[in-house]
C-alpha positions in Angstrom: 343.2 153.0 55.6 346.7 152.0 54.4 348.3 148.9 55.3 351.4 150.9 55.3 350.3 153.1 58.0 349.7 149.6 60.5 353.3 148.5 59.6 354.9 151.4 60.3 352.9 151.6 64.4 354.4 149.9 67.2 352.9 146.8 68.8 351.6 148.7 71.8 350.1 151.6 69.1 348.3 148.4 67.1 347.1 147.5 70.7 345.5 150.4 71.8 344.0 151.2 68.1 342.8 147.5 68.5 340.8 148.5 72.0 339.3 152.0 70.3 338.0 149.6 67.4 336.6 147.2 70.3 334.7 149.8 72.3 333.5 151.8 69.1 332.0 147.9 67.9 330.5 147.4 71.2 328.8 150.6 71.2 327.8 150.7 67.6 326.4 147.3 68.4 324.4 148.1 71.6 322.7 150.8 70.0 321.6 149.0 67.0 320.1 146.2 69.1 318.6 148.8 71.0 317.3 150.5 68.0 315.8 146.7 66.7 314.1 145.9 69.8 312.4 148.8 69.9 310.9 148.1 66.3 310.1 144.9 67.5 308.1 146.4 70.4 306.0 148.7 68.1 305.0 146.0 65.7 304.1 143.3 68.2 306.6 141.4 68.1 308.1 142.0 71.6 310.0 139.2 74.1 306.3 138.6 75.5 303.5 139.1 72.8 305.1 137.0 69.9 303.0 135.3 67.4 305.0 132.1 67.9 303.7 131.1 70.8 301.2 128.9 68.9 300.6 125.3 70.9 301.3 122.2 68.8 298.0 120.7 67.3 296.8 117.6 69.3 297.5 114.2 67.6 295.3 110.8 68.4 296.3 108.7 71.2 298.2 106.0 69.4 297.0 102.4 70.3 299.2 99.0 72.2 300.9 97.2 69.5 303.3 94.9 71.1 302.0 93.3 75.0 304.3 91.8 77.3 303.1 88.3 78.1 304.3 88.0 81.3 302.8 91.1 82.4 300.0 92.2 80.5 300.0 96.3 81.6 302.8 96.6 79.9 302.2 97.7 76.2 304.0 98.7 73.7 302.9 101.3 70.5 305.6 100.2 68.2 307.2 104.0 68.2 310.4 105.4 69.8 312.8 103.1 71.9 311.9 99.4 72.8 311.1 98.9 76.2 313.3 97.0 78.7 311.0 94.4 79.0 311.1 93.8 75.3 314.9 94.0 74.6 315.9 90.8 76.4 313.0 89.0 74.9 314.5 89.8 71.2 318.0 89.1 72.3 317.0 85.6 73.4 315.8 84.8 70.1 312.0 85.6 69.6 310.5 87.7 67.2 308.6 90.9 67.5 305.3 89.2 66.0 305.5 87.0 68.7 304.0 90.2 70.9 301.5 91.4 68.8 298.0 92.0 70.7 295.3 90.6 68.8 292.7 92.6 67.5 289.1 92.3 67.1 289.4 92.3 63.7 292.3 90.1 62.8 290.4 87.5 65.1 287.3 87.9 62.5 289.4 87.1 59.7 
């Protein structure tokens, strides 16, 4: 179309050509989705049969790392966030090796 042809319409003409072009998209667009999910649908790969609904694969448990002294339940792996009963401890000067469990066989070297 010619740019001459918008310049020359009105502001309420640009409006209401602005609305058809609206609706026509809308349309246009609900039909092709429409069209799409139905392909989906024949080859399987519908809202409840897709083929990434795999589960994650398992990983070890990971073992204690870090103990807290003054109560030993609380363990720590060494991964994610520090634990609030380790935070204070590091901020008051000590070290992290200062928490490590002991294994069996560091204690045989």
């Amino acid at each position: 179309m010619d740019t001459a042809h918008f310049n020359s319409l009105s502001l309420d003409e640009l409006w209401m050509f602005h609305q058809q072009v609206t609706a026509r998209l809308t349309q246009k667009l609900l039909v092709q989705k429409a069209h799409l999910e139905e392909r989906l649908h024949r080859i399987g790969l519908a809202e409840n049969a897709t083929r990434f609904d795999r589960k994650r694969r398992p990983y070890p448990p990971v073992r204690a790392k870090y103990r807290n002294p003054t109560n030993p339940s609380e363990t720590w792996s060494g991964r994610g966030r520090l634990p609030r009963w380790l935070q204070p401890q590091l901020q008051g000067g000590r070290k992290l090796d200062d928490f490590l469990i002991e294994r069996a066989s560091v204690q045989k070297r």
